[in-house]
N, C-alpha and C positions, 0 to 999 in steps of 0.2 A: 591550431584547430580547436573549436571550443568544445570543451566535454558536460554536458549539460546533461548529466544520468548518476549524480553524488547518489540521488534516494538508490537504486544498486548497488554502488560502490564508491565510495568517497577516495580521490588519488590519496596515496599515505601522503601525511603530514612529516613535515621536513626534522619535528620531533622525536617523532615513530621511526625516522630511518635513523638517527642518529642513536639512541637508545636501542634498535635493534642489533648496530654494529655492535656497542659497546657490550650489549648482555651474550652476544655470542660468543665473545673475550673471554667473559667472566662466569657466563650461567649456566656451562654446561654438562657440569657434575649434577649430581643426583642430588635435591634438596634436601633427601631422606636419610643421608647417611652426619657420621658425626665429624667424618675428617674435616680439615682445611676447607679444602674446594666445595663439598656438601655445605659445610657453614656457610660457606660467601652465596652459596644458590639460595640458599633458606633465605640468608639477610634480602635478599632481591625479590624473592616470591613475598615474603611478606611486606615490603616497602610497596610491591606492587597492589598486594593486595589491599593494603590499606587507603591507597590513593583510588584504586578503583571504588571503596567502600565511602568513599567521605565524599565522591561523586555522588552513588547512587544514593547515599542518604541511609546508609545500617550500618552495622557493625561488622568489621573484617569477617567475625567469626562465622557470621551469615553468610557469606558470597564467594561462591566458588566457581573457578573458569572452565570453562568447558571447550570442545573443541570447534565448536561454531554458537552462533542463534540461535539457527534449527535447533541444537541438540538440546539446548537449555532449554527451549521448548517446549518441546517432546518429555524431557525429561521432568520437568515443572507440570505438564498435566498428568504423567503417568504417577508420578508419586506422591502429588498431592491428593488424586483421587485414591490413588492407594490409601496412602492414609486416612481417608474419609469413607470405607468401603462401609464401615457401619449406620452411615447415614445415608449410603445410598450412593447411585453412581451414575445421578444425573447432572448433566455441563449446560451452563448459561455462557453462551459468548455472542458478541454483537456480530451481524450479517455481510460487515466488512473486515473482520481479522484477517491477520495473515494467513494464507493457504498453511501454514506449516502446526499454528494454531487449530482451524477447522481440522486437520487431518487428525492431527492428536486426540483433540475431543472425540471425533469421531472414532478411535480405536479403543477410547476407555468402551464404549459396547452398551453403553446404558441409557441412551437418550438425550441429546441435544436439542435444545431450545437458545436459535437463533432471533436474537430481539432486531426489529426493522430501525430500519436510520432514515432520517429525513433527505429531500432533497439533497442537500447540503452534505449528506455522509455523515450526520452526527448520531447519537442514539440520547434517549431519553432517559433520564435519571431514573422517571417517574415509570417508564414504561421494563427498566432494566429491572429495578426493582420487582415489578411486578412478577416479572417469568421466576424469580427464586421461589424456591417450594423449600419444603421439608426434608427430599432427600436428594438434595441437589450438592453433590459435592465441591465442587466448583464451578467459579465465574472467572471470566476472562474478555478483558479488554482493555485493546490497543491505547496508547496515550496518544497518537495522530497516526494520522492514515497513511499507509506509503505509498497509494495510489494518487490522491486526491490533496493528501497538506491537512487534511481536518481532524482540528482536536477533540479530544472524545472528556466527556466530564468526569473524569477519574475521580476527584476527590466527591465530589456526590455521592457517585456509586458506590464507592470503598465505603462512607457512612453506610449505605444501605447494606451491603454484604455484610458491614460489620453487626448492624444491630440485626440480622439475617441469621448472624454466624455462619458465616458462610467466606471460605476467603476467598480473595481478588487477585489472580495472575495479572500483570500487566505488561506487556509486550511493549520494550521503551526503546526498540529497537531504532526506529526511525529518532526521537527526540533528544535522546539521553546525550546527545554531544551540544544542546543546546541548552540543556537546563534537568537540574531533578523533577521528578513526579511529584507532584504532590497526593494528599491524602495519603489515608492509614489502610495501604494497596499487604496484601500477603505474602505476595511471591512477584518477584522482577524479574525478564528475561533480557539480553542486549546482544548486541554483535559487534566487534571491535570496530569494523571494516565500513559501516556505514558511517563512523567520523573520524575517519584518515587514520586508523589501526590497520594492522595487518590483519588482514585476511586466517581465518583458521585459530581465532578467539569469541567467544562468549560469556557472555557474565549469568551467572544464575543467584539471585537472590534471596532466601527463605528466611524470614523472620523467625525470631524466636516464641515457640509457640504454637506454630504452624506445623500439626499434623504431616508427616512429608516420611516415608519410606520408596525407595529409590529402587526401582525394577532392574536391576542387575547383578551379577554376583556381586558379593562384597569384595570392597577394596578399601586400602588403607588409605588411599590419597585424596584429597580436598575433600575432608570428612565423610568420606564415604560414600558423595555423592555423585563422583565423576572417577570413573575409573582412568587408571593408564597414568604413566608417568608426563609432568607436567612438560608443554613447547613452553618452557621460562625463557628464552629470549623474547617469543613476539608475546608472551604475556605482560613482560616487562616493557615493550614498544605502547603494548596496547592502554597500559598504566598510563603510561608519561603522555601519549598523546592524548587521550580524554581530561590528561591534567591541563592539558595546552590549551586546546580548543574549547574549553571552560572558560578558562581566562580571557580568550580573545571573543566569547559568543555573544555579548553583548553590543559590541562595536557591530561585528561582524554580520549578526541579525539586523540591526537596526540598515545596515547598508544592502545587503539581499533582498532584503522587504520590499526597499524600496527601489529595485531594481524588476522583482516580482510584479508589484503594484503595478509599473510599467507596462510590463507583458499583459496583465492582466486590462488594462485600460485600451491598451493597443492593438491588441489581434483582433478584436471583434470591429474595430473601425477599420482594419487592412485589408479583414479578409471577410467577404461576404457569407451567411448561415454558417456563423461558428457558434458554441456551447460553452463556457467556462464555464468549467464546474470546482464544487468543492466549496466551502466558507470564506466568505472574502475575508472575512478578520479573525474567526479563531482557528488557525491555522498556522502549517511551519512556516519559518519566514523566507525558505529557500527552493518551496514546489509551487508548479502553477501545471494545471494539467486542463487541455482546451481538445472540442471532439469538433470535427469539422464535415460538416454534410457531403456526401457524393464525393466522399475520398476513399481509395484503396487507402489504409492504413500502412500496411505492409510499404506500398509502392512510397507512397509519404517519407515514412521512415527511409528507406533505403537513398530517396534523392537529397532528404536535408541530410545523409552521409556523403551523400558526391558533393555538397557544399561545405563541405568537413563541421556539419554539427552531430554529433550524439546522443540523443534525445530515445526516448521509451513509451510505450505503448501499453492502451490496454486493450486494445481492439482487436476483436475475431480472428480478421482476416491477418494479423500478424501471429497467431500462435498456432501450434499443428492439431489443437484439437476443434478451430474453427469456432470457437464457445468464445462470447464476450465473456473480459473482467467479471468475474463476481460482485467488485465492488460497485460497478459501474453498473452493474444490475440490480443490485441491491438499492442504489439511489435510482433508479429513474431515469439516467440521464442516458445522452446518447452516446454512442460505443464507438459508432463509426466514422474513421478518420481521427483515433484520436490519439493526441502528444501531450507526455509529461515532460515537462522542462523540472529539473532538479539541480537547480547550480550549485557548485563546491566552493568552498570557503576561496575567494584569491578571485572570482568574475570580477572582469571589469564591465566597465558602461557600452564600453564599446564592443564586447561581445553580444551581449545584447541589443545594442543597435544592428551588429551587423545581421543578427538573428532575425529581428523584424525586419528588416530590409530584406533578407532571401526569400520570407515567408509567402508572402502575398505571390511571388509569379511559382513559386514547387507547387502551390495548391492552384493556383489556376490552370498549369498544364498537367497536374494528376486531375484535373476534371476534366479537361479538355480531352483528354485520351480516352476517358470513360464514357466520354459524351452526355455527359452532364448537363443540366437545362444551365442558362443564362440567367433567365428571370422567368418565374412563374407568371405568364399572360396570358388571359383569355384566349380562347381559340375562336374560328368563328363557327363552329358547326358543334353544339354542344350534345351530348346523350346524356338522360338522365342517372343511366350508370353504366360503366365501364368495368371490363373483367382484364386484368394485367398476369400472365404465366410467365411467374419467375423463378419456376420450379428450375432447379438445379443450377441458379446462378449464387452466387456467393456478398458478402455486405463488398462495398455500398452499391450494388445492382440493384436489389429488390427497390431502397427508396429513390433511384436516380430515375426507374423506369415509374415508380409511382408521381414523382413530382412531374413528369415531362406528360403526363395526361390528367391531371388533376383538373385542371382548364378547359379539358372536351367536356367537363359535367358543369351542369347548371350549380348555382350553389342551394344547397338541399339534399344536389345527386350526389352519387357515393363513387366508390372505387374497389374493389376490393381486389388485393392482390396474393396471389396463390405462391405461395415460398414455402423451400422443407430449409433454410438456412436457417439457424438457432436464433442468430443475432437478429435476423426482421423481428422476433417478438420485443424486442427489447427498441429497435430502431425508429420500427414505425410510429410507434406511441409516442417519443422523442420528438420526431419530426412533426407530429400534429402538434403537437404544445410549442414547439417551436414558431411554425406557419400559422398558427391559428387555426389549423383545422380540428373538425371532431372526431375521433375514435371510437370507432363504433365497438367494435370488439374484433374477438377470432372463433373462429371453430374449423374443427377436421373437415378437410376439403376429400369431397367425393374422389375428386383428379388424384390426390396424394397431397403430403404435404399440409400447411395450414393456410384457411382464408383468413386476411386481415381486410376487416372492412374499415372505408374513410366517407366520413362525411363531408364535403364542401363546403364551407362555412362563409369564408371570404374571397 
């Protein structure tokens, strides 16, 4: 059964298990003490740490593990703004970070300034730039997207922060099993587990230099900057397998890409009003994430699991607070009905194939059940405009019922339809750029809820 959701959680690498056995053998004295078995942990903590460091590209002495991502995180914005409390305790981060990045920013207390990203999911050098000020303590931004596969311009922006003074968090959580970061970035944050580490490691990186006091009581372990005694087995797993999958990331990208490439050419000829979205070319070589009109997401997902695929979401109608992706709002693009494919290192062609082959009839009978139009055709009794109440229905209602009367208006006429669902704001607009029609706008609907109005165009 094919597991196509690595950008979550990458299966461990056959590395990672074997290095786990062995350090459980040997690692699980106290590194801290001077006897025998404390020596042999130390030798293993640091062999691991050094291989993690010549990954990331600093010095052992910089980079300390943590107990996850998140927490390097969390901990990389709190105590970098800590240490910058004199200059101020305003955060620059791009509009598609990770949720665990916006939160953090959001708890230093002092104002974020979220820079917008193109189509595409990228941000602008010129424009990242721009939002630094004078008492901006920190900036942060992802080195690709884990929604989407899009690379963000790190080494640009690190120039700019630098001649800024201002440092650059970068969040390498997604890329770092494929390649170092480039540019002169401040602070690295990573997670074992998205390239076939064990789960319940993180890397946190601080250069030397970089302003950085660490919001917790003091502790003596991994320089102070992560309390609690070290998990040295799966940090030693987590070592050896980012050493692996380095080695093999070249082969191994250059063969995902183009299995990617695939998906990306092929869905939109399978399956009728689909979106790929994301950078076709600067992007990871192992995501391809597609939004497909007049689908329950939710429903979607759950049937390519009755065909044993595993695949992720970033659409409304699959999370319990009913709110499209962020990131998926932040680009423009549309929300509903939509799959991330994320293959793990080891696809074959014929996973794949047999992917595209499921795909086309899961999404014609997830619209058939919604009663989804066929084809948009004229009607023969046109009105110059039509009023659509899809107050309390949820995505893809709102655009399923706006496309199946678009046709009763002349073109010129409009449509406007009445939704309190969050995701219509983000859908509707999607779907006119898609169909060619024009968006007229929205405003508070007298009835409740909000009016989207559509213009007719073709």
């Amino acid at each position: 059964m094919p597991y196509f959701d690595a950008a979550s959680s990458a299966p461990l690498h056959p590395v990672a298990r074997q290095a786990l056995q062995a350090a459980l053998d040997e690692g699980w004295a106290d590194p801290a003490r001077l006897y025998r078995e404390g020596r042999r942990a130390r030798m293993l903590l640091d062999a691991a740490r050094e291989t993690a460091a010549e990954a990331v590209g600093c010095r052992p002495d910089e980079l300390a593990f943590t107990p996850s991502g998140t927490y390097a995180v969390h901990s990389a914005v709190s105590g970098a703004a800590a240490g910058r409390r004199r200059a101020g305790n305003h955060l620059v981060v791009s509009a598609v970070e990770h949720s665990s990045v916006l939160h953090a920013a959001e708890a230093v207390g002092g104002g974020v300034t979220e820079v917008a990203v193109d189509r595409a999911g990228a941000v602008g050098a010129e424009a990242f730039a721009a939002a630094l000020r004078t008492d901006t303590a920190l900036a942060c931004l992802q080195s690709a997207n884990h929604e989407v596969g899009t690379e963000q311009p790190v080494a640009e922006v690190a120039q700019a922060c630098r001649e800024a003074g201002v440092p650059l968090l970068v969040d390498a959580a997604q890329s770092l099993g494929w390649g170092p970061v480039a540019g002169d970035w401040s602070l690295l944050a990573a997670s074992a587990h998205k390239w076939g580490g064990p789960a319940g490691v993180g890397l946190l990186a601080v250069r030397k230099g970089v302003r950085f006091a660490p919001q917790h009581p003091a502790d003596e372990r991994e320089s102070g900057r992560v309390p609690g005694f070290e998990n040295l087995p799966a940090i030693v797993a987590a070592a050896a397998s980012l050493r692996a999958v380095r080695a093999e990331a070249d082969a191994e990208a250059a063969r995902l890409r183009a299995l990617v490439d695939r998906i990306r050419a092929r869905v939109p000829q399978l399956v009728p009003d689909v979106e790929v979205v994301g950078d076709p070319v600067r992007r990871l070589p192992h995501l391809v994430t597609f939004s497909c009109l007049y689908v329950d997401g939710e429903t979607l997902l759950h049937e390519l699991d009755r065909e044993g695929f595993s695949v992720s979401s970033g659409s409304s109608c699959t999370s319990s607070t009913l709110t499209p992706s962020h990131v998926l709002r932040a680009m423009g693009v549309l929300s509903e009905g939509n799959v991330r494919v994320s293959l793990p290192r080891g696809t074959e062609e014929s996973d794949v194939d047999a992917f595209l082959t499921t795909l086309p009839d899961v999404v014609a009978a997830t619209r058939a059940r919604l009663g989804a139009p066929v084809a948009s055709a004229p009607r023969p009794e046109e009105s110059p405009s039509v009023l659509v109440d899809a107050l309390g229905k949820r995505c893809p209602i709102p655009v399923i019922e706006l496309a199946k009367v678009i046709g009763d208006v002349p073109v010129g006429g409009t449509v406007t339809v009445l939704s309190d669902d969050e995701a219509a704001r983000l859908d509707i607009p999607a779907w006119c750029e898609m169909r060619g029609q024009e968006f007229v706008g929205e405003r508070v609907a007298e009835e409740g809820g909000v009016a989207y109005t559509v213009r007719r165009v073709v």
